[in-house]
N, C-alpha and C positions, 0 to 999 in steps of 0.2 A: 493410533494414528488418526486424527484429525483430516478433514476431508473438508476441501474450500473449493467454494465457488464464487469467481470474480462476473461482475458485471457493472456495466456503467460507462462502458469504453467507448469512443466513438472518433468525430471529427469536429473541428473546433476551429476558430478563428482563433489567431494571438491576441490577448488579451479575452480571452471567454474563459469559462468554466466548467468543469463537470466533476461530478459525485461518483466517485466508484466504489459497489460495496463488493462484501467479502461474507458471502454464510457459511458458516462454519456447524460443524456436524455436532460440537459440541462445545463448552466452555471451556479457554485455556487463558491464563493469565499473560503471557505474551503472545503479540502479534506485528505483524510489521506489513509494508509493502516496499516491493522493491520494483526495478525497471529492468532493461535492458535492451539497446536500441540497438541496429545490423552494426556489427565491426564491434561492438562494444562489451565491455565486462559489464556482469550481472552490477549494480549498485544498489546500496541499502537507501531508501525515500523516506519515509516515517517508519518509526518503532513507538508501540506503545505497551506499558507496562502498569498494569492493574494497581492501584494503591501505590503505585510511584514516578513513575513521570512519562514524558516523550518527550522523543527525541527527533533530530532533522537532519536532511543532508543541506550542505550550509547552502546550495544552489537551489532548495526550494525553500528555506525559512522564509518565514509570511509571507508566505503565497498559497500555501500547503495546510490544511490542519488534518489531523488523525482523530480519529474518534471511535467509538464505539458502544454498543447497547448489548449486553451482557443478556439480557430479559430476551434476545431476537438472536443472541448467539451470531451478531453481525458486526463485520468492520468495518470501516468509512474513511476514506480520502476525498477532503473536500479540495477540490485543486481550482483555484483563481490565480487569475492572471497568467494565463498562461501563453508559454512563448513556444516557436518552434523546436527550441533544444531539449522539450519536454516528454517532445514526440516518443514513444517507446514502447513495449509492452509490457501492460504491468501486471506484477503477478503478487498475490496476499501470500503470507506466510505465517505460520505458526510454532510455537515449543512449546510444551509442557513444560520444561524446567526453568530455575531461573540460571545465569544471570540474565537470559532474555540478550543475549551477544548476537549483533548482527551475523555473523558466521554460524551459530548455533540455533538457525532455524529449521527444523525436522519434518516438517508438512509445505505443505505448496501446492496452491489452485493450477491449473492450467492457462492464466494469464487473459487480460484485456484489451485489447490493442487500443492506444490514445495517440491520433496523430493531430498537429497543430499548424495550421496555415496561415 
C-alpha cells in the first residue's frame, strides 16, 4: 500500500493557478488525482500512466496538466485558469496494477482543499 500526501491547496481567484503535489512513499506506475465538491460524486481529474499516456476529465482539458518526477516519487497537478466550478477537494491516488482504470485506484492521500473565487 502506497501512502500519499497531497499538498498545494489553497485559495485562488478565477482565473489563477496552483500546483498541487502528491509524495508518495514509493514508485507506482499509475496515478491520478480526483476531486470531490459538498453534494457531489467523487470524479476522476487527471490520470497518468508511466510509458503510456494521460488522461483528462473533458471540464479541465487545457487548463489542467498532470505530471510527475519518478526520481522525487511525486505527483503534480498544474491547474491554470481556474474557475469557481473547480472549487473541491482534491485528493492523489495511486495502483500498482495496470490498467491504471479510473475505478481501480487502491491508495488515496487524505485530500487538499482548492477553493476558487
Amino acid at each position: 500500500h502506497v501512502q500519499l500526501v497531497e499538498s498545494g491547496g489553497g485559495s485562488v481567484q478565477a482565473g489563477g493557478s496552483l500546483r498541487l503535489s502528491c509524495a508518495a512513499s514509493f514508485y507506482t506506475v499509475c496515478m491520478g488525482w480526483f476531486r470531490q465538491a459538498p453534494g457531489k460524486e467523487r470524479e476522476g481529474v487527471a490520470r497518468i500512466v508511466d510509458f503510456r499516456s494521460t488522461s483528462y476529465a473533458d471540464s479541465v482539458k487545457g487548463r489542467f496538466t498532470v505530471s510527475k518526477d519518478n526520481a522525487k516519487n511525486t505527483l503534480y497537478l498544474q491547474m491554470n485558469s481556474l474557475k469557481p466550478e473547480d472549487t473541491a477537494m482534491y485528493y492523489c491516488a495511486a495502483d500498482i496494477g495496470l490498467p491504471c482504470s479510473w475505478s481501480d485506484f487502491g491508495s488515496w492521500g487524505q485530500g487538499t482543499q482548492v477553493t476558487v473565487s
